[in-house]
MARDO-800159 format. One record per residue (C-alpha): residue in one letter; x, y, z. Coordinates in steps of 0.2 Angstrom, whole numbers, plus 5000, padded with zeros to 4 digits. Each point is the difference from the previous one (the first is absolute). Layout:
N
AXYZ ...
END
This chain:
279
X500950694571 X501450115000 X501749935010 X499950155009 X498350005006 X500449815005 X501550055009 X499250115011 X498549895003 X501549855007 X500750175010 X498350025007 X499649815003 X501849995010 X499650155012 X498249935004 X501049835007 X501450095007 X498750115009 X498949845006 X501849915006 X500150165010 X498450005008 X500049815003 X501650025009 X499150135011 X498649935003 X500949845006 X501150115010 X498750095007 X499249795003 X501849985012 X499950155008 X498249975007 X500349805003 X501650085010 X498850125010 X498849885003 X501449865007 X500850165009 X498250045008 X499749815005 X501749985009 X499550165008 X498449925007 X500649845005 X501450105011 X498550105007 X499249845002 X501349905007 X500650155013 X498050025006 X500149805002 X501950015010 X499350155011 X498049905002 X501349845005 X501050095013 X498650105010 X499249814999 X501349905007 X500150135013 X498649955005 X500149824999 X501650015010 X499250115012 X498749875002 X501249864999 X501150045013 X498550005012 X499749844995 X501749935001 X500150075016 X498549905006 X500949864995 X501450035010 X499050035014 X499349835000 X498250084997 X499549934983 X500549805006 X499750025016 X498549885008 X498750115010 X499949965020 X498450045008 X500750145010 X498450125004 X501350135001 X501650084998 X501649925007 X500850145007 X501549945013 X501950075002 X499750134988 X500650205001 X498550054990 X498349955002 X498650014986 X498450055001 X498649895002 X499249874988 X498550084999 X500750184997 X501249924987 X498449914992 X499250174998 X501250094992 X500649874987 X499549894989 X500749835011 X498849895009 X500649935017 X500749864996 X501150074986 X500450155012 X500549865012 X501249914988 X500750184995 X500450035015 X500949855004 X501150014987 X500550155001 X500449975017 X501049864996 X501050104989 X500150175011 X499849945018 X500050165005 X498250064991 X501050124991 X501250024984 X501250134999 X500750064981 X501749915002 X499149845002 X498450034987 X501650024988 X500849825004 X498249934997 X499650064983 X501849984994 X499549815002 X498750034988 X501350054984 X501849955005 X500450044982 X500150215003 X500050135013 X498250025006 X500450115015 X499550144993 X498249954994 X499949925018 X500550175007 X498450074991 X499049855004 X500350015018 X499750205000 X498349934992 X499649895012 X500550125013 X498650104999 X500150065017 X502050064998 X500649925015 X501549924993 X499249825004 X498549914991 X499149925012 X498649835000 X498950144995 X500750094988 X500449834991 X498149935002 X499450164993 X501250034984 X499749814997 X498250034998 X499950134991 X501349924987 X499049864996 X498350025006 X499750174998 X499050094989 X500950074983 X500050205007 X500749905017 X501449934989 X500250134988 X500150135015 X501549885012 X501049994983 X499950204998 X500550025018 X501549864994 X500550114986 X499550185010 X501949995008 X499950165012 X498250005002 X499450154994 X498549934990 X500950004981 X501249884993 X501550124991 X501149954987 X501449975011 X499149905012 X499449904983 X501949984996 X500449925016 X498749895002 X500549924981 X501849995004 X499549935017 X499049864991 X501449964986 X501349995013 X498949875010 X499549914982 X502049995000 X500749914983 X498249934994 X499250164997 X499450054983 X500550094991 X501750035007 X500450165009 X500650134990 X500750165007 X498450084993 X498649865004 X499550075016 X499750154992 X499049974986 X498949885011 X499750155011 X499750124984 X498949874992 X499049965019 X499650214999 X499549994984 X498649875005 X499750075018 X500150195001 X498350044990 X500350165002 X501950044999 X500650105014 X501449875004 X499349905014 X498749865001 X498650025010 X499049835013 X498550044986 X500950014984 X500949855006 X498749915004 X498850044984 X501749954988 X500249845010 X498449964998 X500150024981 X501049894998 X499549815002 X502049925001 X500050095016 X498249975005 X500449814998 X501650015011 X499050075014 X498949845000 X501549874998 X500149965020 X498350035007 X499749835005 X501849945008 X499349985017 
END
């Protein structure tokens, strides 16, 4: 063969692997930059997932302390350790406010007498006067987490349990929060938690109300909550709570997309059954 002919044919043979480096080297680059896209788009998820899991977690424990702090505060009124008497009514002496009778109070709640007697005499104990003023509610349930500021959730609570706006929570307005909270129904529960978050009670939770009701509860969680407060946490709790509640995006939550959203999820539906058999 002539060297000229065999010189071309090496020529040729050399620009064929040259060509096949280059498209290797593309390919593989072309491998990165998809593996890169992929691990980009997982880490997206996982932030998605983890923020959905931080927002679920809040709404629950805000339900758990709701619940908890009834709770605690049975205990502090005696009621949970206390040994029943066989009292066939109330005990109603020296007192500025007097409840309505047993049977009434059996009617509208989910207490039977005896446990409606031994409400009572705790409370009693605790508020001689049959009634609770906000002052004092506050002193209570600031016993309850001595590691932060809860005044302002117990400002809301009380507003809550003061569903007749008098500016006091009577025997009755105690008793009847109390049974809803943890014998009530879900919608019961669901619909005394809306009217928690519903802060001037015109039937929709806004984003502002949202924003100080988060605040409110990482002030009273104090140094344990988690994650930290950041300048922006309250903000994207509220953004990622609209995000799950307001269905139809008009910027306010309504009692039924509440309720239906709450009632999808089962973290929450569990933390509505946590206390139901404390008394």
């Amino acid at each position: 063969m002539p060297q000229g002919v065999e010189r071309q044919g090496d020529k040729k043979t050399e620009i064929e692997r040259s060509s096949l480096k280059i498209k290797k080297k593309r390919n593989t680059r072309r491998a990165g930059d998809t593996k890169l896209l992929e691990a980009s788009g997982k880490k997206d998820v996982v932030k998605m997932e983890r923020e959905v899991q931080s927002e679920n977690s809040l709404h629950t424990i805000a339900i758990i302390l709701l619940c908890c702090g009834a709770v605690k505060m049975l205990h502090l009124l005696g009621v949970i350790t206390v040994e029943d008497k066989t009292d066939d009514d109330l005990e109603i002496t020296m007192v500025c406010h007097r409840p309505e009778g047993l049977d009434q109070l059996e009617a509208q709640t989910n207490f039977s007498k005896r446990e409606l007697q031994v409400l009572y005499r705790g409370f009693k104990n605790e508020c001689p006067s049959g009634i609770v003023n906000e002052e004092t509610f506050k002193q209570i349930y600031s016993q309850f987490f001595p590691h932060g500021d809860a005044s302002t959730y117990a400002h809301f609570l009380f507003n809550a349990f003061d569903s007749a706006h008098t500016g006091s929570i009577k025997f009755e307005d105690f008793v009847t929060a109390l049974s809803i909270l943890l014998r009530g129904s879900v919608t019961e529960k669901l619909q005394w938690t809306f009217n928690l978050y519903d802060i001037n009670r015109d039937g929709y939770i806004n984003k502002e109300e949202m924003t100080d009701i988060v605040r409110a509860i990482y002030d009273m969680m104090g140094k344990y909550t988690y994650p930290v407060l950041k300048t922006d946490a309250p903000k994207q709790h509220v953004e990622a709570f609209f995000q799950k509640m307001d269905k139809n995006r008009d910027g306010v939550v309504t009692l039924d997309e509440f309720i239906f959203s709450c009632q999808e999820d089962e973290n929450i539906m569990r933390s509505l059954q946590l206390f139901e058999n404390v008394i």
